[in-house]
mmCIF file of the N, C-alpha and C atoms, coordinates in Angstrom:
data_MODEL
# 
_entry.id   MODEL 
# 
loop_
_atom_site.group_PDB 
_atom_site.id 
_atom_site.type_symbol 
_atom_site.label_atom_id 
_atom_site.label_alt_id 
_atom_site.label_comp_id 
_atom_site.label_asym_id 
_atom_site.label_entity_id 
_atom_site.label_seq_id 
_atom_site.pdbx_PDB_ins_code 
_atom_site.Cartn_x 
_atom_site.Cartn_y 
_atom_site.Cartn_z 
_atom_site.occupancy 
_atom_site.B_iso_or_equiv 
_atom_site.pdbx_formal_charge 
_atom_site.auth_seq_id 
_atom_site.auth_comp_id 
_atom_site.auth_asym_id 
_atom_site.auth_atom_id 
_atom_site.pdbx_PDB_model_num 
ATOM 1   N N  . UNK A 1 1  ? 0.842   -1.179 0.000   1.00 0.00 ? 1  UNK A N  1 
ATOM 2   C CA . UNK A 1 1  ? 0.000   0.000  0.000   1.00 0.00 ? 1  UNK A CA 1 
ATOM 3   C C  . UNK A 1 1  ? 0.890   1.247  0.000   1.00 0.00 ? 1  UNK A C  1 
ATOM 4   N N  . UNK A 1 2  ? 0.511   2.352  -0.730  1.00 0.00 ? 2  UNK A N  1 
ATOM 5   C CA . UNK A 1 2  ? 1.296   3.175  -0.670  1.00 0.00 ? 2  UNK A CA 1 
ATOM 6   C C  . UNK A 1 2  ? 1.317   4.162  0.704   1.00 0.00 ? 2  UNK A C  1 
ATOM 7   N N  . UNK A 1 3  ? 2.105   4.842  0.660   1.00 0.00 ? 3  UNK A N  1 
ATOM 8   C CA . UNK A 1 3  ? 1.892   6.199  1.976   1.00 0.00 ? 3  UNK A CA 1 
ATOM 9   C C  . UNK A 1 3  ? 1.275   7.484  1.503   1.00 0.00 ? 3  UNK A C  1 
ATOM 10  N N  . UNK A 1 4  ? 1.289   8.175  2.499   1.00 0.00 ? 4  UNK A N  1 
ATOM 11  C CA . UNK A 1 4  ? -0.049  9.301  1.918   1.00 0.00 ? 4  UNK A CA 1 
ATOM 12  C C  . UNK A 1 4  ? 0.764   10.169 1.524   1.00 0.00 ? 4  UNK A C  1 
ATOM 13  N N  . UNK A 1 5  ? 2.403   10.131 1.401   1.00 0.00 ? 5  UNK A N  1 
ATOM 14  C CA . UNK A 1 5  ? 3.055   10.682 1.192   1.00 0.00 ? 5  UNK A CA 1 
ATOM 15  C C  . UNK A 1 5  ? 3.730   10.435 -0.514  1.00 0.00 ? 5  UNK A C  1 
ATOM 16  N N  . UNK A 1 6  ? 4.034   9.043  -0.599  1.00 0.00 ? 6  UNK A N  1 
ATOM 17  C CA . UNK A 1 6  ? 3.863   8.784  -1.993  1.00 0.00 ? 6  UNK A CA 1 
ATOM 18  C C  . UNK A 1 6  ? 2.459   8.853  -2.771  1.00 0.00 ? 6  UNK A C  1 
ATOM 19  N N  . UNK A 1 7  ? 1.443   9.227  -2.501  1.00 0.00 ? 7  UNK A N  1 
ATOM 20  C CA . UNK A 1 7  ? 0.463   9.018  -3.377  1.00 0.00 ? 7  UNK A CA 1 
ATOM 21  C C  . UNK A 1 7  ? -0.095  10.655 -3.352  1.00 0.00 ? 7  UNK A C  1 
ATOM 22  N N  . UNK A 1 8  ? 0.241   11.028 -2.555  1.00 0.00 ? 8  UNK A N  1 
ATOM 23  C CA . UNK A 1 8  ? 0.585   12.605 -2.619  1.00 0.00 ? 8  UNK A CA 1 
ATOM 24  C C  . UNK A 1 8  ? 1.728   13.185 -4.164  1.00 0.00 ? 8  UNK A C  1 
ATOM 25  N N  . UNK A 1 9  ? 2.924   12.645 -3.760  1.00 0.00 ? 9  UNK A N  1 
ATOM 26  C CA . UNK A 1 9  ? 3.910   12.686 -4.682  1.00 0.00 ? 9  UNK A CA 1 
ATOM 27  C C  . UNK A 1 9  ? 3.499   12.361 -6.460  1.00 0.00 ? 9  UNK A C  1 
ATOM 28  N N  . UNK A 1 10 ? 2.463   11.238 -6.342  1.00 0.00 ? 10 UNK A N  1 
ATOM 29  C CA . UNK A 1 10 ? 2.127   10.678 -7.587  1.00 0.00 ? 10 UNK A CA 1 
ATOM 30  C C  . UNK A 1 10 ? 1.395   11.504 -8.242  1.00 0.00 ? 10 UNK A C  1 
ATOM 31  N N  . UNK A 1 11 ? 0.210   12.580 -7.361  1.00 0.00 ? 11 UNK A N  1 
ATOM 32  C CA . UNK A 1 11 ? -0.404  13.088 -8.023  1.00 0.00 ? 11 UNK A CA 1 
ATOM 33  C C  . UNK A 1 11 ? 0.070   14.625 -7.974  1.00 0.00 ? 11 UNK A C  1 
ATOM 34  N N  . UNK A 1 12 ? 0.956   14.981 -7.501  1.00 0.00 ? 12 UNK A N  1 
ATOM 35  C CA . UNK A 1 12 ? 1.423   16.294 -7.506  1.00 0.00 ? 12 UNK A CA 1 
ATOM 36  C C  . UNK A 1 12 ? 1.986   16.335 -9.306  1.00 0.00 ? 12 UNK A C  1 
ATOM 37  N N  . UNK A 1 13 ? 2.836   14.944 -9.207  1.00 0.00 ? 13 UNK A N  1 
ATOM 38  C CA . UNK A 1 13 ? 3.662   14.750 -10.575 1.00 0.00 ? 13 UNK A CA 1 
ATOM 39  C C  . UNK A 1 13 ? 2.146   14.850 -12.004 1.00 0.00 ? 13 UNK A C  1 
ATOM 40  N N  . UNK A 1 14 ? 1.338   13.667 -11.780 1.00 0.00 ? 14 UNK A N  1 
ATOM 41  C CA . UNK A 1 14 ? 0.291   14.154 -12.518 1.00 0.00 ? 14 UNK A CA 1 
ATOM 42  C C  . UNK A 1 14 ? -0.012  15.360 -12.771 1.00 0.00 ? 14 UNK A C  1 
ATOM 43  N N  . UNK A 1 15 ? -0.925  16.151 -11.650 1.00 0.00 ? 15 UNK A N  1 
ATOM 44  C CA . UNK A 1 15 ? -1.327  17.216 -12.177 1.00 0.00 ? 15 UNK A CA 1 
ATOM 45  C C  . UNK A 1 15 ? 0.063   18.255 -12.660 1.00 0.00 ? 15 UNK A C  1 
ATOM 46  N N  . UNK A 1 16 ? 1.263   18.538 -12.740 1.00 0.00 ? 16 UNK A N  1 
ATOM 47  C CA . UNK A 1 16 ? 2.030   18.744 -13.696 1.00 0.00 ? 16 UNK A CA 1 
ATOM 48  C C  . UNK A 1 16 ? 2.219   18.494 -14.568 1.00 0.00 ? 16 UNK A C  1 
ATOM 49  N N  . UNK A 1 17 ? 1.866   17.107 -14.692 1.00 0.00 ? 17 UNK A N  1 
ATOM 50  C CA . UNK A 1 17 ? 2.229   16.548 -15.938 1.00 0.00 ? 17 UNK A CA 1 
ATOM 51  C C  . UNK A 1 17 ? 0.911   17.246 -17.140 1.00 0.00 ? 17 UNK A C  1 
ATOM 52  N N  . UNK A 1 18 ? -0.274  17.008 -16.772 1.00 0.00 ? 18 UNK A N  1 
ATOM 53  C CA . UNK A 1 18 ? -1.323  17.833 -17.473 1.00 0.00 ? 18 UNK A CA 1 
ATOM 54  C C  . UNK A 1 18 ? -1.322  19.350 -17.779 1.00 0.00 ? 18 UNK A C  1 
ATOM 55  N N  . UNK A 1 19 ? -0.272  19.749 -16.656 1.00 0.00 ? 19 UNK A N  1 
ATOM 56  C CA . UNK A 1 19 ? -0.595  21.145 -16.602 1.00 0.00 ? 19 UNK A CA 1 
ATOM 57  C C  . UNK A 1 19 ? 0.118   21.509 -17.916 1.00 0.00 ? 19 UNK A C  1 
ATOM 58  N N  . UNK A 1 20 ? 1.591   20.890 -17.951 1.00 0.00 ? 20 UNK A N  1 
ATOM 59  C CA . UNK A 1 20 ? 2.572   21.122 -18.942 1.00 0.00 ? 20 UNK A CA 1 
ATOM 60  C C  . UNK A 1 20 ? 2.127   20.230 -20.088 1.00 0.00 ? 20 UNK A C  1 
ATOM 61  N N  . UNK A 1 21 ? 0.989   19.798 -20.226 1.00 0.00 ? 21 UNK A N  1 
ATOM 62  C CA . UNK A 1 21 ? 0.589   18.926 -21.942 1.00 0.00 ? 21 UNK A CA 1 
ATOM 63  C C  . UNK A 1 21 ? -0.567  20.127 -22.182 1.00 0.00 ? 21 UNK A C  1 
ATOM 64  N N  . UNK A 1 22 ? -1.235  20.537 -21.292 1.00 0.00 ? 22 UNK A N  1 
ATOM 65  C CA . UNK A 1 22 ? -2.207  21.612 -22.163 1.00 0.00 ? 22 UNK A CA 1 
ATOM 66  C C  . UNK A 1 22 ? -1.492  22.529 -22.021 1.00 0.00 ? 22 UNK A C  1 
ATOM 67  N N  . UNK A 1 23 ? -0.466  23.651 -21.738 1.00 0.00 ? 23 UNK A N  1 
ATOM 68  C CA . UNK A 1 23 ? 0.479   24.562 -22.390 1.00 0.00 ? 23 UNK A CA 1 
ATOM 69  C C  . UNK A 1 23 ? 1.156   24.141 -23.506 1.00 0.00 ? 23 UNK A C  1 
ATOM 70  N N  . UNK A 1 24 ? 1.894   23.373 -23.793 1.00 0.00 ? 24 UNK A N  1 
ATOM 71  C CA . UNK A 1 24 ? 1.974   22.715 -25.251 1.00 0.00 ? 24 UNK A CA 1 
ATOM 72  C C  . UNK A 1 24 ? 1.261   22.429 -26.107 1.00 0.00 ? 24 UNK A C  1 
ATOM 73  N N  . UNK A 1 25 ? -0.485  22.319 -25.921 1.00 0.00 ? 25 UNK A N  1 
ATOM 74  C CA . UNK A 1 25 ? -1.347  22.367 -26.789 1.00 0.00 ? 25 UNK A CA 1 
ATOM 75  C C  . UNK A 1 25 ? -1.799  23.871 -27.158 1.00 0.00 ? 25 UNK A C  1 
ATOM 76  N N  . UNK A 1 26 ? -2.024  24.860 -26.204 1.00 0.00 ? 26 UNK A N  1 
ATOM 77  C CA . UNK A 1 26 ? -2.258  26.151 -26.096 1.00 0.00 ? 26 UNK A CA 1 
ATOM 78  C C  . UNK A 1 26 ? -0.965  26.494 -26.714 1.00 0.00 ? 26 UNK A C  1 
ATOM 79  N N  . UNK A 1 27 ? 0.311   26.451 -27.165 1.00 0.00 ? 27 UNK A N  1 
ATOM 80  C CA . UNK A 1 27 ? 0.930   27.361 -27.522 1.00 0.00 ? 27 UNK A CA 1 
ATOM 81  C C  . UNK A 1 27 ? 0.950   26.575 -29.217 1.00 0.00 ? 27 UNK A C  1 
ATOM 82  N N  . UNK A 1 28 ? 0.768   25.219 -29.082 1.00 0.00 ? 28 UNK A N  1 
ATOM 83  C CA . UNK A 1 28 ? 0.078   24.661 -30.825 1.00 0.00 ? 28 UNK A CA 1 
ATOM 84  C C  . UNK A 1 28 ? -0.687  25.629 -31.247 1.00 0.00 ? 28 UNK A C  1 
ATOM 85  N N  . UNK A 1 29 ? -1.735  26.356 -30.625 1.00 0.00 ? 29 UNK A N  1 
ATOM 86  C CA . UNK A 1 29 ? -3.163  26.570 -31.216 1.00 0.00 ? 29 UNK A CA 1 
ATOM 87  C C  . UNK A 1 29 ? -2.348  27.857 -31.321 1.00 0.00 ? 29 UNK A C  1 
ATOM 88  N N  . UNK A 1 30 ? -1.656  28.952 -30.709 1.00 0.00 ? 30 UNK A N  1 
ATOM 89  C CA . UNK A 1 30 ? -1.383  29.693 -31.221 1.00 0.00 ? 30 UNK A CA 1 
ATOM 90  C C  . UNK A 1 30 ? 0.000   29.947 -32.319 1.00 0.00 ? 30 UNK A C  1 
ATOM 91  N N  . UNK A 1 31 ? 0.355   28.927 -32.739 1.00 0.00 ? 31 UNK A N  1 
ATOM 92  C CA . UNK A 1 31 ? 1.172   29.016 -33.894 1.00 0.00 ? 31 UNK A CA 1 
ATOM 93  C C  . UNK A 1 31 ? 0.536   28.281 -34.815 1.00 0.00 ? 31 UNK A C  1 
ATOM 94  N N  . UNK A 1 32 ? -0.594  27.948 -35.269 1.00 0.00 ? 32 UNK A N  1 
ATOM 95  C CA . UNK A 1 32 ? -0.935  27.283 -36.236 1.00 0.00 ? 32 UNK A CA 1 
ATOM 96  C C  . UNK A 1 32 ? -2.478  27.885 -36.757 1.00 0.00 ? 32 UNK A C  1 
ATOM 97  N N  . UNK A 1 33 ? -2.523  27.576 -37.973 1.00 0.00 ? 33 UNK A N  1 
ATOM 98  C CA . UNK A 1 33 ? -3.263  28.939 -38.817 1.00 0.00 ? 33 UNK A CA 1 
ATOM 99  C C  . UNK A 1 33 ? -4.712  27.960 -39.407 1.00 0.00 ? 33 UNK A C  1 
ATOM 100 N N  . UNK A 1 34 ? -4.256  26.680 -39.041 1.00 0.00 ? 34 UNK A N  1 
ATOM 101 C CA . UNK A 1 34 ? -5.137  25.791 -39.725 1.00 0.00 ? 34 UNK A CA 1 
ATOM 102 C C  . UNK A 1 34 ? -6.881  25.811 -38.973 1.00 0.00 ? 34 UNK A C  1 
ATOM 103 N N  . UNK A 1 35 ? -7.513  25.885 -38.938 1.00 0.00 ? 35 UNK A N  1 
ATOM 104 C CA . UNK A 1 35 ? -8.780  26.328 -38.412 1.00 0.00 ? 35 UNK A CA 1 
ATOM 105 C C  . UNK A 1 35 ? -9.581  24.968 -37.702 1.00 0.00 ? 35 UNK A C  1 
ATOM 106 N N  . UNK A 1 36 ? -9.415  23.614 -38.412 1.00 0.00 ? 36 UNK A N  1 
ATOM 107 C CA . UNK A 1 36 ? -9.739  22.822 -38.101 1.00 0.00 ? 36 UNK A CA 1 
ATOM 108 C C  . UNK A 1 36 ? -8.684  21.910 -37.383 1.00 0.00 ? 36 UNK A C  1 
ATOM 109 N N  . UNK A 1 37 ? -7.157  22.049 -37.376 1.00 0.00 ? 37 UNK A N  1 
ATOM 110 C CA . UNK A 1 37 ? -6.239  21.678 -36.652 1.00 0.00 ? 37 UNK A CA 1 
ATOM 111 C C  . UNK A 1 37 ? -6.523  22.476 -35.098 1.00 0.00 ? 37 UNK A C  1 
ATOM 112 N N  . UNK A 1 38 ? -6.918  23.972 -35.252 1.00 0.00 ? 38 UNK A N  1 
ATOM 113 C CA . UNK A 1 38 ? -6.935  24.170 -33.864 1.00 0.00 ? 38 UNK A CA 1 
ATOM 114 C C  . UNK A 1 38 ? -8.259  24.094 -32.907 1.00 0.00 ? 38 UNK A C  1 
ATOM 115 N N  . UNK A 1 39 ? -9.566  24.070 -34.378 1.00 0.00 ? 39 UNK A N  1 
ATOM 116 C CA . UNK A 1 39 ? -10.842 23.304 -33.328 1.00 0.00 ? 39 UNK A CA 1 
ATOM 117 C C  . UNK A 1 39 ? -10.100 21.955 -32.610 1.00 0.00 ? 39 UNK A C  1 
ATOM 118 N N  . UNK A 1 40 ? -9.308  21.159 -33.044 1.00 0.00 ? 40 UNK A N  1 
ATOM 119 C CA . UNK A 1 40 ? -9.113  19.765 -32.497 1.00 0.00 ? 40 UNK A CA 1 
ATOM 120 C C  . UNK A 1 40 ? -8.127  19.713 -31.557 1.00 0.00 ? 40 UNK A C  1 
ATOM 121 N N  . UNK A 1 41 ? -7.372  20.809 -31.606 1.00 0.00 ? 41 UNK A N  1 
ATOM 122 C CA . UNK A 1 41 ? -5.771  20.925 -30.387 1.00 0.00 ? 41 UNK A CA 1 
ATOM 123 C C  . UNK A 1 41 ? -7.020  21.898 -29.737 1.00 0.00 ? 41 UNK A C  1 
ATOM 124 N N  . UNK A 1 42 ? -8.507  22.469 -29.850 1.00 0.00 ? 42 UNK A N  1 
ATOM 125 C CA . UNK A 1 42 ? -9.044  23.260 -28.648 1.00 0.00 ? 42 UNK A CA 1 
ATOM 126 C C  . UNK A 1 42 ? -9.971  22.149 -28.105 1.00 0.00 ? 42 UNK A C  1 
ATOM 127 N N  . UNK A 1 43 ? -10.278 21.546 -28.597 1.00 0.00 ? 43 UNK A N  1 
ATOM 128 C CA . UNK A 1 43 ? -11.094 20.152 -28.159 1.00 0.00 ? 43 UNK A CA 1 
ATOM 129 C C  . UNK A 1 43 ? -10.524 19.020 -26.977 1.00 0.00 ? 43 UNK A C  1 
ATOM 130 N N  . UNK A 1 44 ? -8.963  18.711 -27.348 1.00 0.00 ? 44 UNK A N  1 
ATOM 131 C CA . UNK A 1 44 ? -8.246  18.230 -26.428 1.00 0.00 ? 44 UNK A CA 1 
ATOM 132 C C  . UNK A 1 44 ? -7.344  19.523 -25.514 1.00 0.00 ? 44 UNK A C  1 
ATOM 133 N N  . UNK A 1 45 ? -7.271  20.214 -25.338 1.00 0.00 ? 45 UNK A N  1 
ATOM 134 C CA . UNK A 1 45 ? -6.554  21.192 -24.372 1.00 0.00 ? 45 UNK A CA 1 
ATOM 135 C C  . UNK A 1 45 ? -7.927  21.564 -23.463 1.00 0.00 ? 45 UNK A C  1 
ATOM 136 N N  . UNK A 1 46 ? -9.429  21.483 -23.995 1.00 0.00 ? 46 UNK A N  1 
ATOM 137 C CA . UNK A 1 46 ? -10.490 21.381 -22.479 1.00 0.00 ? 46 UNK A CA 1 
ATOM 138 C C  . UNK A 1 46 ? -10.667 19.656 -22.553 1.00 0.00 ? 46 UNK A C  1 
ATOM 139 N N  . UNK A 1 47 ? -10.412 19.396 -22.894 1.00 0.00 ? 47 UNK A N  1 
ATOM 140 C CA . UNK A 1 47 ? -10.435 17.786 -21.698 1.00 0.00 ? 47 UNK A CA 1 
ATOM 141 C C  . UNK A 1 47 ? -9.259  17.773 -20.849 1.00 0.00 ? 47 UNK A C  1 
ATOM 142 N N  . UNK A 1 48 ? -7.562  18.617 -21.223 1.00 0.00 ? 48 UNK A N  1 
ATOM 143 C CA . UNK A 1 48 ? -6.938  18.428 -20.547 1.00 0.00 ? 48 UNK A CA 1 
ATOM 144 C C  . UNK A 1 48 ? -6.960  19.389 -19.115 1.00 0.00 ? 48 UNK A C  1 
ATOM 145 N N  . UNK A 1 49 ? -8.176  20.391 -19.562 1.00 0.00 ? 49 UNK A N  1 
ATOM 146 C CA . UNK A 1 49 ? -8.566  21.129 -18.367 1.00 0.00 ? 49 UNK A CA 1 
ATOM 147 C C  . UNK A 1 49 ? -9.219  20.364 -17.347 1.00 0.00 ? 49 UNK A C  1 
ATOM 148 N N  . UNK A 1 50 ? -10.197 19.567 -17.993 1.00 0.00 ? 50 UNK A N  1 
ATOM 149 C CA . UNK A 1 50 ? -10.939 18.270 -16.940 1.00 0.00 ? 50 UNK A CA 1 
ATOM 150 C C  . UNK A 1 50 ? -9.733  17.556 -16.476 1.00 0.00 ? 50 UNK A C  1 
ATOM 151 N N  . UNK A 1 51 ? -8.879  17.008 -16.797 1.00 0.00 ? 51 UNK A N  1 
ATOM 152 C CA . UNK A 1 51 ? -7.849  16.154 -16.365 1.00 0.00 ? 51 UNK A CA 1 
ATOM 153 C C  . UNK A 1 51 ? -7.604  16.960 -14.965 1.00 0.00 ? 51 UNK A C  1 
ATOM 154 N N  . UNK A 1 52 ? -7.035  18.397 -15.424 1.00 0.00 ? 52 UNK A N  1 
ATOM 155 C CA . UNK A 1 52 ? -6.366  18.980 -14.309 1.00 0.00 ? 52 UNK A CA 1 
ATOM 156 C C  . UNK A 1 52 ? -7.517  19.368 -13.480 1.00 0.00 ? 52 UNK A C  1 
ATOM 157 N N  . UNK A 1 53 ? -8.522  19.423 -13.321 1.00 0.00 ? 53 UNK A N  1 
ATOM 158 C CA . UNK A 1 53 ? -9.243  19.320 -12.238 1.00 0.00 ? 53 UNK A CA 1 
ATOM 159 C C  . UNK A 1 53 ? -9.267  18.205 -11.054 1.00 0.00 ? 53 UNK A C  1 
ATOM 160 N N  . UNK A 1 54 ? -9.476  17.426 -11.896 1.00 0.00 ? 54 UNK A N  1 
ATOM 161 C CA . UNK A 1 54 ? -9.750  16.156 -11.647 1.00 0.00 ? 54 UNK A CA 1 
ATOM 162 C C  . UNK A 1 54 ? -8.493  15.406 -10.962 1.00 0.00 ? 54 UNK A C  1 
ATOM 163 N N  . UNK A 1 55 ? -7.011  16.337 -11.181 1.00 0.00 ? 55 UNK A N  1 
ATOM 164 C CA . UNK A 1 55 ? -5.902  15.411 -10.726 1.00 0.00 ? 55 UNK A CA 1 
ATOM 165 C C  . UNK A 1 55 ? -5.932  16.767 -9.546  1.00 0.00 ? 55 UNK A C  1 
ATOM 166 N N  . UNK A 1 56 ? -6.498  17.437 -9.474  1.00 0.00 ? 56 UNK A N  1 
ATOM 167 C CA . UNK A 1 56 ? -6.471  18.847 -8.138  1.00 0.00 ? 56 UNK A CA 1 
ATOM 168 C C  . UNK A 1 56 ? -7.486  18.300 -7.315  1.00 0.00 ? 56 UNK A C  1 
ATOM 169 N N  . UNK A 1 57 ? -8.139  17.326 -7.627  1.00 0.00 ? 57 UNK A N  1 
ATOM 170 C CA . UNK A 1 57 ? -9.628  16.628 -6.757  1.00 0.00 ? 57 UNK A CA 1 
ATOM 171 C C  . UNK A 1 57 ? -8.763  15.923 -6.070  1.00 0.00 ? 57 UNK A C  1 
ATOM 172 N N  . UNK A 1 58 ? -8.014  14.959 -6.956  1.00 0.00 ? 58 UNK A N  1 
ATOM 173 C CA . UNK A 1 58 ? -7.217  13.749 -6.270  1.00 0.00 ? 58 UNK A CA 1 
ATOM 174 C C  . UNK A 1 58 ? -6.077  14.115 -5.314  1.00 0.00 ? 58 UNK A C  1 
ATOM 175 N N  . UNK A 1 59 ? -5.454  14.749 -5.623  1.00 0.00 ? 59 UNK A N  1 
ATOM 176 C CA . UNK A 1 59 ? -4.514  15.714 -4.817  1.00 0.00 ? 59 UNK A CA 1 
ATOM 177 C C  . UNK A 1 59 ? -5.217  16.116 -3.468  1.00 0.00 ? 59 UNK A C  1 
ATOM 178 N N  . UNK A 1 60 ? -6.200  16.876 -3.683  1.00 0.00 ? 60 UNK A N  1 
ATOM 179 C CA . UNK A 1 60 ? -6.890  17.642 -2.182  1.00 0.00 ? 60 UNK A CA 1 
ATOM 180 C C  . UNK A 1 60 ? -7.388  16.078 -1.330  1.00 0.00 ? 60 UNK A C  1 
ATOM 181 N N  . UNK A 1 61 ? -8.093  15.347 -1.763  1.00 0.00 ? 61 UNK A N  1 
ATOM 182 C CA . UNK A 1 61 ? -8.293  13.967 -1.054  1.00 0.00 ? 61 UNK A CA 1 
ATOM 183 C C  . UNK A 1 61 ? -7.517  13.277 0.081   1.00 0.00 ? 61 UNK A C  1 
ATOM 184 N N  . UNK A 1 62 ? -6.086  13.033 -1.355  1.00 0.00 ? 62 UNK A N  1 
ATOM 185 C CA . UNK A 1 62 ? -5.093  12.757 -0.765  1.00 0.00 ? 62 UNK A CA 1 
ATOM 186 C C  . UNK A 1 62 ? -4.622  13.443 0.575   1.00 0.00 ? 62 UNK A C  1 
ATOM 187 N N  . UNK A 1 63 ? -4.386  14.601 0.347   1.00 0.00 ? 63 UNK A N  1 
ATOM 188 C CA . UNK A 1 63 ? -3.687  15.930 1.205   1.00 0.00 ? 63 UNK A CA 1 
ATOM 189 C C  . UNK A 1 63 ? -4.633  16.049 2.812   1.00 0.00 ? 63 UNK A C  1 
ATOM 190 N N  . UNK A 1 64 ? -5.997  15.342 1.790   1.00 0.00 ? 64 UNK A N  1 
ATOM 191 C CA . UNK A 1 64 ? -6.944  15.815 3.388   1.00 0.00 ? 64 UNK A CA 1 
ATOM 192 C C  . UNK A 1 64 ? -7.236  14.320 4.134   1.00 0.00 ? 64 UNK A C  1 
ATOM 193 N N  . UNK A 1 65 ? -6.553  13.669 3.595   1.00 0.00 ? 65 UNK A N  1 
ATOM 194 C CA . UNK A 1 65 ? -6.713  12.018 4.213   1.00 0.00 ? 65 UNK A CA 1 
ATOM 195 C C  . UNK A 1 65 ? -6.199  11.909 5.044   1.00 0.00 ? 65 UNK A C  1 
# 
């Protein structure tokens, strides 16, 4: 079983990890001119907003366990 300290750690790394894949999609959408390339890099950069909620849910859980 893990500690509340590694599973703390796991999701700190997650929600970074999302944070830094939708800035790399957000800075796609603004260098690219294609209209339907950036409906689809804006389509996945708000699910990666749900992600990062969702890994800030898991995080606070953790943190308040």
């Amino acid at each position: 079983m893990y500690s509340k300290e590694a599973l703390s750690d796991v999701f700190q790394r997650i929600l970074k990890f999302e944070q830094d894949v939708e800035s790399i999609y957000e800075e796609c959408i603004e260098n690219i001119d294609d209209n339907n390339i950036i409906n689809i890099l804006q389509e996945i950069c708000n699910e990666e907003e749900v992600h990062i909620e969702l890994a800030k849910e898991l995080f606070k859980i953790i943190d308040e366990y």
